[in-house]
C-alpha positions as CSV (number, residue, x, y, z in Angstrom):
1,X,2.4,17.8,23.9
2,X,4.2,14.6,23.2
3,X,4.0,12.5,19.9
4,X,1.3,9.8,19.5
5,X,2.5,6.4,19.8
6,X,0.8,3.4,18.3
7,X,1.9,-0.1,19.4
8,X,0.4,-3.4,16.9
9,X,0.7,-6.7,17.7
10,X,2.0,-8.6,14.4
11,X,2.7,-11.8,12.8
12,X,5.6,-12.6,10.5
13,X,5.0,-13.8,6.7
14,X,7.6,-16.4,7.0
15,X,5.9,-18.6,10.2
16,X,7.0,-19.4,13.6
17,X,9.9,-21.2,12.6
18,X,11.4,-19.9,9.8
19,X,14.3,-16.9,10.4
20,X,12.9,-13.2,9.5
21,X,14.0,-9.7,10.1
22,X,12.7,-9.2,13.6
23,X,11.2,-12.4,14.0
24,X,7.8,-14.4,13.9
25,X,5.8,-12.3,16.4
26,X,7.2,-8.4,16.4
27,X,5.7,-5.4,17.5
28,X,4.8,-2.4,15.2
29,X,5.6,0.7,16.5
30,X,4.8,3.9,14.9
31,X,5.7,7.2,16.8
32,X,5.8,10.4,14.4
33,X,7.1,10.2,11.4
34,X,8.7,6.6,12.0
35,X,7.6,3.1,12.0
36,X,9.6,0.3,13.4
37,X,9.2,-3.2,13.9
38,X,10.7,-4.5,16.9
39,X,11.1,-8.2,18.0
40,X,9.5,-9.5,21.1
41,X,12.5,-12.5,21.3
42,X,15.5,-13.9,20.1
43,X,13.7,-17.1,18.6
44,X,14.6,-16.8,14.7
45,X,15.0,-12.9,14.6
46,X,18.1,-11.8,13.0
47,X,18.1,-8.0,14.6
48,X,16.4,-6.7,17.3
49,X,14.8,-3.6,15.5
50,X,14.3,-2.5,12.1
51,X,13.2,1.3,11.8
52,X,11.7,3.6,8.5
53,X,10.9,7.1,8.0
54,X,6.9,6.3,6.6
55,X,5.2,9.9,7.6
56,X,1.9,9.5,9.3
57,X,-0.2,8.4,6.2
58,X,-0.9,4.8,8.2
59,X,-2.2,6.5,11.1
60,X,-4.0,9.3,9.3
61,X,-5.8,6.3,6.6
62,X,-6.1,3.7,9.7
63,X,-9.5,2.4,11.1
64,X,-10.0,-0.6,13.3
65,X,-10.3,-3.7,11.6
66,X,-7.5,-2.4,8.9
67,X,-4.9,-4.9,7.8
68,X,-1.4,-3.4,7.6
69,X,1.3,-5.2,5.3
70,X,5.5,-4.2,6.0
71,X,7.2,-6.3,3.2
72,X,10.9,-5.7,1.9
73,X,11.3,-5.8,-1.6
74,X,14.2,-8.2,-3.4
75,X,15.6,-4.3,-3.8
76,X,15.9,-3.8,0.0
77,X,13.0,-1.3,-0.7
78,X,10.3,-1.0,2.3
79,X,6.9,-1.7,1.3
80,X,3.7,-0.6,3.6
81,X,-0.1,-1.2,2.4
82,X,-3.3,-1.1,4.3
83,X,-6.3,-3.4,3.0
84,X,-9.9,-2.5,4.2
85,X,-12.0,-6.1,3.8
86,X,-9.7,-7.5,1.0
87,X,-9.5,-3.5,-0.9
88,X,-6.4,-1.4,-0.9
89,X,-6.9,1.8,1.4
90,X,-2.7,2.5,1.9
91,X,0.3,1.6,-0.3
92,X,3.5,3.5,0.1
93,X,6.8,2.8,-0.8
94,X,8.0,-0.4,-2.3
95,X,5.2,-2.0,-4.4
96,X,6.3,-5.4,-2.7
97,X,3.3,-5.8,-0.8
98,X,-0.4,-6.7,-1.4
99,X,-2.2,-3.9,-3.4
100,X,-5.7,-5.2,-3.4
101,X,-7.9,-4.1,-6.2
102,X,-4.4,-2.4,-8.3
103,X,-1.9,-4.4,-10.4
104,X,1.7,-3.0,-11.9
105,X,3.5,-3.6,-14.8
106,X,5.4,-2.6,-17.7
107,X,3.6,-0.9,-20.4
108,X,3.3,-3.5,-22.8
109,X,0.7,-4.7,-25.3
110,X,-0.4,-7.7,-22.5
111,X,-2.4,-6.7,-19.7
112,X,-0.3,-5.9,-16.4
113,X,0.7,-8.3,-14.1
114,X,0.3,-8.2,-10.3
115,X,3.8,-6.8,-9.0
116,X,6.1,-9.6,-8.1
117,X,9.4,-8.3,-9.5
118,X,11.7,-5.4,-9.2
119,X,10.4,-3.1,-11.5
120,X,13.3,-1.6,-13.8
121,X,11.8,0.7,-16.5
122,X,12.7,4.4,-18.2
123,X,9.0,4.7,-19.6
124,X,7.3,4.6,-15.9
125,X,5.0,1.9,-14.5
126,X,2.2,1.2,-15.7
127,X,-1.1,1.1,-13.2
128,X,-4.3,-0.8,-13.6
129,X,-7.3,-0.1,-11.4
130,X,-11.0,0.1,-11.7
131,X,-11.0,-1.1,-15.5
132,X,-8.1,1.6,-16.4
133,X,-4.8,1.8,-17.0
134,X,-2.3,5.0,-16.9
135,X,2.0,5.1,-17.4
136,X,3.4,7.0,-15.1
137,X,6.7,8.1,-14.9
138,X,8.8,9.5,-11.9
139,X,6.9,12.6,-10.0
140,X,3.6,11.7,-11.9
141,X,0.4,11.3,-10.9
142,X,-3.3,10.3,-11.9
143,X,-6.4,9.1,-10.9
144,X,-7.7,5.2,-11.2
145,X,-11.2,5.3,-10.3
146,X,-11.1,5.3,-6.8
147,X,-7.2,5.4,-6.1
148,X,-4.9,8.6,-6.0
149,X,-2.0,7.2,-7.3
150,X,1.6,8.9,-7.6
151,X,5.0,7.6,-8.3
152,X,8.2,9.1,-6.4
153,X,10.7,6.8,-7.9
154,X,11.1,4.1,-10.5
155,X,13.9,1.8,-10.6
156,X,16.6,2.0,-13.3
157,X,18.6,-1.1,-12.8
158,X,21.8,-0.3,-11.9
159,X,23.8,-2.3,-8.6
160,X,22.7,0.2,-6.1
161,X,19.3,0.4,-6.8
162,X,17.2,1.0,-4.2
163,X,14.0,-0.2,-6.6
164,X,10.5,2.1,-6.9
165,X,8.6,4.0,-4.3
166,X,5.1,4.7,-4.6
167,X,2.0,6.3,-3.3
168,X,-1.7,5.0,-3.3
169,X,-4.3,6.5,-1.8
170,X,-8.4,5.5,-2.5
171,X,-9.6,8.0,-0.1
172,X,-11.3,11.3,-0.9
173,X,-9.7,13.9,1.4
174,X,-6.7,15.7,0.0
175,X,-5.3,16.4,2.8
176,X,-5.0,12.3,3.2
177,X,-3.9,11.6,-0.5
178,X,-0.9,14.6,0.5
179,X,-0.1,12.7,3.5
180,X,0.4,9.2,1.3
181,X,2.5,11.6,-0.9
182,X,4.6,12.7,1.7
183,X,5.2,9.3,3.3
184,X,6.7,8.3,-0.5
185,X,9.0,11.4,-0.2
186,X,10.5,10.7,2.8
187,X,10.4,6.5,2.4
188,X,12.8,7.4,-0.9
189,X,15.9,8.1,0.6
190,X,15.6,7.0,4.3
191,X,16.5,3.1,4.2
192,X,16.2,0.9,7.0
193,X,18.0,1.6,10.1
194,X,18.9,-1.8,11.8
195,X,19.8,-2.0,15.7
196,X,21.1,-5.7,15.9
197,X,20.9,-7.4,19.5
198,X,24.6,-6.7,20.5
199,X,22.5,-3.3,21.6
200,X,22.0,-5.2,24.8
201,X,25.8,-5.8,25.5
């Protein structure tokens, strides 16, 4: 039996004419474990495909109506959430993209901020949701009212930094807050694999 493939229509942060990765208009593939973006022309995309190791959290969390979020992080980190009507379902990876009802930031008297930074810390990242807040270092995890949340990585500042990578999960079912889990795991170390257009040549 062959692997499920899932084919989204998508539309680039950046607007129709601005250069991006794979363009204004790309295609979201996600067969397995992987999910690429692939462009559907040459008008300002830089490569042709851009490809991560993600697990099969998205699919497993998905329902129609779901907005998915691919964002690269100023640390070359990939960042993947999933907002339900405005509320965080999904986040995996680089906390570069929306996070709905969660905020990050360092633990500090202030409250956190919403993430818009690379996040370089020894003591963790701190986590607000739901009226609470929780530190959490690399390989911890805790509950936030609703959200399963667990960090994989933090970043530590030095040139090759490839930045944090989390895992958020608000739904019930272990077996989908292990699936977000795993998707962290294997986002860690896998970059992203470029195939530029001299493919074609």
């Amino acid at each position: 039996m062959g692997q499920r493939e899932v084919i989204l229509s998508a539309r680039g942060g950046r607007g129709v004419d601005q250069p991006s990765l794979c363009g204004p208009s790309p295609r979201v593939v996600i067969v397995g474990d992987r999910l690429s973006l692939v462009a559907t022309d040459r008008h300002n995309a830089s490569v042709w495909k851009a490809t991560c190791l993600s697990g099969d959290a998205t699919l497993r969390h998905a329902e129609a109506g779901d907005v998915l979020h691919i964002a690269r992080s100023i640390m070359a980190g990939v960042g993947i959430s999933l907002l339900r009507d405005g509320e965080l379902v999904l986040a995996m990876g680089a906390a570069s993209v929306p996070l709905g009802g969660v905020s990050i930031g360092q633990e500090q008297d202030t409250a956190p901020v919403p993430f818009s930074f690379p996040f370089v810390s020894s003591e963790g990242m701190m986590f607000t949701a739901d009226g609470e807040s929780r530190n959490l270092k690399p390989r911890e995890s805790a509950q936030l009212g609703p959200y399963h949340i667990y960090v994989e990585r933090c970043g530590d500042g030095s040139p090759d930094d490839p930045g944090e990578c989390i895992a958020i999960s608000r739904a019930e079912s272990s077996v989908l807050r292990n699936a977000a889990m795993r998707s962290a795991i294997l986002m860690r170390e896998s970059g992203l694999k470029i195939t530029g257009w001299d493919f074609f040549s």
